[in-house]
C-alpha positions in Angstrom: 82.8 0.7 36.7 79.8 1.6 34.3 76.3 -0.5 35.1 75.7 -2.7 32.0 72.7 -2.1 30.7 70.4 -4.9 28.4 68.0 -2.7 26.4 65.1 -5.1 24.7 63.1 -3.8 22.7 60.5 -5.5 19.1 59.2 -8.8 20.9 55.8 -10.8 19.8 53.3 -8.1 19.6 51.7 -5.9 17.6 53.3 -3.2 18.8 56.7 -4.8 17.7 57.5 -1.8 15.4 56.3 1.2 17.8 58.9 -1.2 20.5 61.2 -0.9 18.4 61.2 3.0 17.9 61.1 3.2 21.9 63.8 0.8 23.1 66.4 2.6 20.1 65.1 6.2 21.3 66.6 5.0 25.1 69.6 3.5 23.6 70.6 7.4 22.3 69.7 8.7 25.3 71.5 7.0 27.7 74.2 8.6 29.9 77.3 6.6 28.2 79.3 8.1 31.3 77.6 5.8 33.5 76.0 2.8 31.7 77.1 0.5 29.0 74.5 -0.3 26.9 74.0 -3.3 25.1 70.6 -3.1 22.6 68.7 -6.3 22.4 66.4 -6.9 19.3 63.4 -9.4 20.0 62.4 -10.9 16.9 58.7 -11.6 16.6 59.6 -14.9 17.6 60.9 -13.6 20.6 64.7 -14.4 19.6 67.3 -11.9 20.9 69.9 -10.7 18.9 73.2 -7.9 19.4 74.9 -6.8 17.9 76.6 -3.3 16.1 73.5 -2.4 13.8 70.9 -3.5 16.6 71.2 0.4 17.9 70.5 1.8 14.2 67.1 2.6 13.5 68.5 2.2 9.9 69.2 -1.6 10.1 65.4 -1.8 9.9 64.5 -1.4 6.8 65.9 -4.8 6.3 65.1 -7.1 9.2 66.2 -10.2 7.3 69.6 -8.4 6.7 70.0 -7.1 10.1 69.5 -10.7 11.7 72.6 -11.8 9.3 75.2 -9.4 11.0 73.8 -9.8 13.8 74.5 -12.6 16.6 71.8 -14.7 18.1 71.9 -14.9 22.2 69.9 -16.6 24.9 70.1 -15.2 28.7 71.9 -17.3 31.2 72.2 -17.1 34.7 75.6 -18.6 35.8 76.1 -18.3 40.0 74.4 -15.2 40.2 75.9 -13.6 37.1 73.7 -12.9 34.5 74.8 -13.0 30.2 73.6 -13.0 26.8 75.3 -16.1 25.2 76.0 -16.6 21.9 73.5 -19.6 20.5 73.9 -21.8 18.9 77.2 -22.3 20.9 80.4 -23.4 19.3 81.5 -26.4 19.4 85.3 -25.5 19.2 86.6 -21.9 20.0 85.5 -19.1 22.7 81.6 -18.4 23.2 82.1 -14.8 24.1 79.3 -13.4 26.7 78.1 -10.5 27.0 77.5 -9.8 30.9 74.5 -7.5 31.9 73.7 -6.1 35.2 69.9 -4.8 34.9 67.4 -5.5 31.5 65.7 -2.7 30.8 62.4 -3.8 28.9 61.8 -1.0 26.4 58.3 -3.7 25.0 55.0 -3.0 24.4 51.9 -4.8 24.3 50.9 -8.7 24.7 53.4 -11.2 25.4 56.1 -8.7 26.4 54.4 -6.0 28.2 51.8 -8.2 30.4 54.3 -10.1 32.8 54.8 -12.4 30.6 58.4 -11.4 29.9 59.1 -9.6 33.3 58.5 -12.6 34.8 61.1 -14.7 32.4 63.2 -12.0 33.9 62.2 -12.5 37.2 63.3 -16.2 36.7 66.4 -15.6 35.5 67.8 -13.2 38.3 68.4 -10.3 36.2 67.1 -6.8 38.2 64.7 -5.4 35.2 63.4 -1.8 35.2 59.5 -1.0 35.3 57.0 -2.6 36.9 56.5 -6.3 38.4 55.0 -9.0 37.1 51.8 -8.9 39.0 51.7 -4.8 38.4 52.6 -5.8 34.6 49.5 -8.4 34.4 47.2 -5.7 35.6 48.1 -3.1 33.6 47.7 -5.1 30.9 44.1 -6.6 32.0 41.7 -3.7 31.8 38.8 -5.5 33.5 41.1 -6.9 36.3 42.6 -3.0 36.4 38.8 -1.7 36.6 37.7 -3.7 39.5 41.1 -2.7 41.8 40.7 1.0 41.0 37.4 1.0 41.7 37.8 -0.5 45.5 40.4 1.9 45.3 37.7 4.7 44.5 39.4 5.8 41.3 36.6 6.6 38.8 36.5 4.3 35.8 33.7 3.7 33.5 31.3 0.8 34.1 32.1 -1.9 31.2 31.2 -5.5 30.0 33.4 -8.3 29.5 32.6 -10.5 26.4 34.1 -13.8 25.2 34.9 -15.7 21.8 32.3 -17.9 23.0 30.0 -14.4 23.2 31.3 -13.7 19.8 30.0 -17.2 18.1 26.3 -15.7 18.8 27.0 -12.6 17.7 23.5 -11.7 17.0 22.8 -12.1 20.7 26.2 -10.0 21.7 25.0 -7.1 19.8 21.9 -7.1 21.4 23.2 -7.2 25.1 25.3 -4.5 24.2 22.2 -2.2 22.7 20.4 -3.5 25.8 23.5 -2.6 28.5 26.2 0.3 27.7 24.0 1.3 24.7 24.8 3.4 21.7 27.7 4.9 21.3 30.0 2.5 22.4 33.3 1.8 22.5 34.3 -2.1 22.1 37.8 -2.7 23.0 40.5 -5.6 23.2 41.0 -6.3 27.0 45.0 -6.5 26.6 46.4 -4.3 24.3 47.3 -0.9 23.5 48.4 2.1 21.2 45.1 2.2 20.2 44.9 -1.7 18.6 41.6 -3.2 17.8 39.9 0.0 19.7 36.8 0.9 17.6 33.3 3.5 18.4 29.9 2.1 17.1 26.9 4.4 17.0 24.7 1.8 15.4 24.6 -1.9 14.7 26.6 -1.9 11.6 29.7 -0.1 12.9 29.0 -2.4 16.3 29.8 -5.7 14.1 32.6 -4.3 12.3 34.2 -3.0 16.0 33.8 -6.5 17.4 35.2 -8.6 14.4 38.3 -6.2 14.4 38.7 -6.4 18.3 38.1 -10.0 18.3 40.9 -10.2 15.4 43.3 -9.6 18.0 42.4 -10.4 21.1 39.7 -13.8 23.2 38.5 -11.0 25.6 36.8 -7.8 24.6 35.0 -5.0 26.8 32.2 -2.7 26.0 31.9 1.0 27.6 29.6 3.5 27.0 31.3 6.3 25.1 31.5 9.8 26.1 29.8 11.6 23.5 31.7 15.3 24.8 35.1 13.8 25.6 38.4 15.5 26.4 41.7 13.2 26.5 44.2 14.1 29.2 47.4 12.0 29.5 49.9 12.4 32.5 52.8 10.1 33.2 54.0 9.1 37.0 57.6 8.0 38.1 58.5 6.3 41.3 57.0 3.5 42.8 54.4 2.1 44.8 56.4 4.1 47.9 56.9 7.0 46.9 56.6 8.6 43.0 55.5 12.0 41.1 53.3 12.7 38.1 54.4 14.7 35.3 53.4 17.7 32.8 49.7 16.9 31.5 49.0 16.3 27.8 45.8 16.9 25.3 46.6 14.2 22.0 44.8 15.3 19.3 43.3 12.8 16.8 41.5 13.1 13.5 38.4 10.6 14.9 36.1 10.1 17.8 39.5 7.9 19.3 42.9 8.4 19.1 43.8 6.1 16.7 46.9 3.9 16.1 47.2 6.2 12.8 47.3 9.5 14.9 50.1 8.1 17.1 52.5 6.7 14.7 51.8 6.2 10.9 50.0 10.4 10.1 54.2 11.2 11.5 56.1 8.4 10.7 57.7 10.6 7.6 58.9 13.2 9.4 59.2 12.1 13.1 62.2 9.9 12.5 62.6 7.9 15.8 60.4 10.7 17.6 57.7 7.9 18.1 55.1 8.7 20.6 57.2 12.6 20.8 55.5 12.9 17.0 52.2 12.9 17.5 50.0 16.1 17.7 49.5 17.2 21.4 49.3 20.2 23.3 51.9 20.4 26.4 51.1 22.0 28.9 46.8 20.7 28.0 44.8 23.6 28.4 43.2 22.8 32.1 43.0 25.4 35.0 45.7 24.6 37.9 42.3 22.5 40.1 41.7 20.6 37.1 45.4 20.1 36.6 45.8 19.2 39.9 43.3 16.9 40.3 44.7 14.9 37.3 48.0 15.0 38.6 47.1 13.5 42.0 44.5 10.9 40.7 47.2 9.9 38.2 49.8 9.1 41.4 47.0 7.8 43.3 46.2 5.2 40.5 49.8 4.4 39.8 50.3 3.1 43.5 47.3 1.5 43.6 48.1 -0.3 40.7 51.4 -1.4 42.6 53.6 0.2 39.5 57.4 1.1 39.1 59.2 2.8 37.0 57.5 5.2 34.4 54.4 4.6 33.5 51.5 6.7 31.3 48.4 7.6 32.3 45.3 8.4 29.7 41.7 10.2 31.8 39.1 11.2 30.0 37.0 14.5 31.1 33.5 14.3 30.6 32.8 17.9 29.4 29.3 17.8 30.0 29.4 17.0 33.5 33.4 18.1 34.0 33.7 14.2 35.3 37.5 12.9 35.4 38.0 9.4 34.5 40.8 6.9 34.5 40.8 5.0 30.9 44.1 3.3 31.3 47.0 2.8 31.9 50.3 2.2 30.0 53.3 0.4 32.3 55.5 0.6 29.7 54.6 3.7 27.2 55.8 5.1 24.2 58.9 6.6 24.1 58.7 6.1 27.8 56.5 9.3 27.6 59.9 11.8 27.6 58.6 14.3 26.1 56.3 15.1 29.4 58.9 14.7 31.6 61.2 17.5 29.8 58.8 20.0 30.9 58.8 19.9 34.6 62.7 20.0 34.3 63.7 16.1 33.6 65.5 15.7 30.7 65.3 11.9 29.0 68.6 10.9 29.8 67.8 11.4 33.8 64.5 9.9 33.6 66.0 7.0 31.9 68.5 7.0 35.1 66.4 7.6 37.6 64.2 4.4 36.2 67.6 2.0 36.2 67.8 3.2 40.0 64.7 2.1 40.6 64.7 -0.9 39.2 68.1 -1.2 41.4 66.5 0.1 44.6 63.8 -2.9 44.3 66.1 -5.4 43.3 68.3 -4.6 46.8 65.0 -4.7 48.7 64.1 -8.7 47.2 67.3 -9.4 48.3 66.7 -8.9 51.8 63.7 -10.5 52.2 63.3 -14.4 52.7 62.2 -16.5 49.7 63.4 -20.3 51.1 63.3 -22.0 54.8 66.8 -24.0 55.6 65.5 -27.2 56.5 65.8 -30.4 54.5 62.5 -32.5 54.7 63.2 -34.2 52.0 65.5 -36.0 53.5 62.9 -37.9 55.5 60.7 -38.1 53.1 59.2 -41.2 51.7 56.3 -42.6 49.3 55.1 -45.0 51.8 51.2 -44.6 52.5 51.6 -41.0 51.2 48.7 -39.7 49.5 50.5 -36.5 47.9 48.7 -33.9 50.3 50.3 -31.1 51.9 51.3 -31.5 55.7 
């Protein structure tokens, strides 16, 4: 009997589109001989819908249009069997389920990406592929990220946190920056990714303009001293926190002193079709002697258990070519296009990467199972209000 398969992808972020382009790039990759597939869209408001056009990268064009073919659902747990349930329910005739056996979270960025969804997963029951909530939270949080990797002695850069309540004296925020990481800088939102709200300022103009566009997006930004001589080197890890292995390295190339959102999707988006993240200008194998390759490999396992990850995430160093320093930047739990197109290259084709992350996801829902989550005892049998002051015994 094939494993059905929930793939959701869109969701309420501003990476909705790029989600999109990822979850619908799995969907044709699936092995069909094994899994059932059932694509989920997220609507910006976080509604799920199925249905026939949800697979077809067509269908949007016309969102509006594909929501009126399409049927509504909400996830329901009923005695350990998970479904998507038609909503609103009818009154009179069958509500037909759809039954799903693992979710496979195909999201990017805030709300979806952060644990915010994994752990409405987690709630309902429902074995979901890629990392855990906590793993998800972190990954997402790269101050919280920096101060694990660094007891962890992976190098990061040193950075500063800033609030909105920093940004309402922004006078005085600008001159703590000059005054702490110093010019240039890079001023970035503390949760997001493909390159959102990410700007360089080399002097106090550009520095304002970088903190009103973070702060457009995000309550938290930080600010790092930027490399001035920087290399970008991106390697993806599978596995988990157990056991995993890191992929084919990567140099992205980019038309500024960032790799901007731009570079990744929108300078492609003509002729890469649903090629996503697989679009944008790179050179595979990067151009790195086999120490230099190694030691990116490694540090990008090392980091990935650290982090406590599953799955398959992306990892994005930087290589200070002055000093020939290797840095973590971040990391991407859930990246685009599931970063395939590295994977292909040390001899694992999408289609058994995008198993061998459904087995995963398996494998950790079978160890939960056996461990204990609830005592047997029934305290609250004797319990009574009488004198109690609501404190734990």
């Amino acid at each position: 009997m094939k494993i059905k398969v929930a793939m959701l992808f869109g969701g309420k972020s501003v990476e909705h589109e790029v989600s999109v382009i990822t979850g619908i790039q799995a969907v044709m990759n699936m092995d069909t001989d094994k899994y059932e597939v059932i694509p989920v869209y997220m609507t910006k408001t976080n509604e799920m819908y199925i249905g026939d056009a949800v697979g077809e990268i067509e269908s949007y064009k016309n969102i509006p249009e594909l929501l009126k073919k399409s049927q509504r659902v909400i996830m329901v747990n009923e005695q350990g069997r998970v479904m998507l349930m038609p909503f609103p329910m009818k009154k009179f005739g069958k509500n037909h389920a759809v039954e799903i056996d693992v979710a496979f979270p195909a999201v990017h960025g805030t709300n979806v990406e952060d644990g915010a969804f994994q752990g409405y997963l987690k709630t309902m029951g429902i074995p979901f592929v890629g990392c855990d909530v906590t793993a998800s939270a972190v990954g997402m949080d790269k101050y919280i990220m920096k101060a694990i990797l660094k007891e962890r002695a992976v190098p990061v850069l040193d950075a500063q946190l800033y609030t909105l309540a920093d940004y309402a004296e922004i006078d005085s925020l600008m001159d703590r920056i000059e005054n702490g990481p110093g010019y240039p800088v890079i001023i970035k939102p503390v949760n997001l990714g493909s390159s959102v709200g990410i700007g360089v300022a080399k002097n106090r103009v550009e520095l304002s303009h970088a903190l009103d566009d973070a702060f457009r997006y995000t309550t938290r930004v930080l600010a790092e001293h930027a490399i001035l001589n920087l290399r970008e080197i991106n390697c993806s890890v599978l596995g988990d926190e157990n056991d995993a292995t890191a992929s084919e390295c990567e140099e992205p190339l980019h038309t500024s002193d960032i790799l901007s959102y731009e570079d990744k999707y929108v300078n492609h988006a003509k002729d890469s079709g649903t090629k996503g993240m697989a679009s944008v200008s790179r050179k595979i194998p990067a151009d790195l002697s086999p120490e230099k390759r190694g030691e990116v490999r490694a540090l990008a396992v090392k980091s990935f258990q650290a982090l406590g990850c599953c799955g398959v995430a992306r990892i994005d160093f930087m290589i200070d070519e002055d000093t020939g320093t290797l840095y973590f930047n971040e990391i991407n739990t859930i990246p685009g296009s599931l970063a395939f197109y590295l994977w292909e290259p040390v001899g694992i084709p999408y289609r058994e990467l995008l198993d061998r992350m459904i087995q995963l996801a398996l494998k950790r829902s079978r160890t939960e199972a056996g461990l204990t989550f609830t005592f047997d005892t029934n305290i609250l049998s004797q319990a009574g209000f009488a004198g109690s002051k609501g404190g734990k015994l």
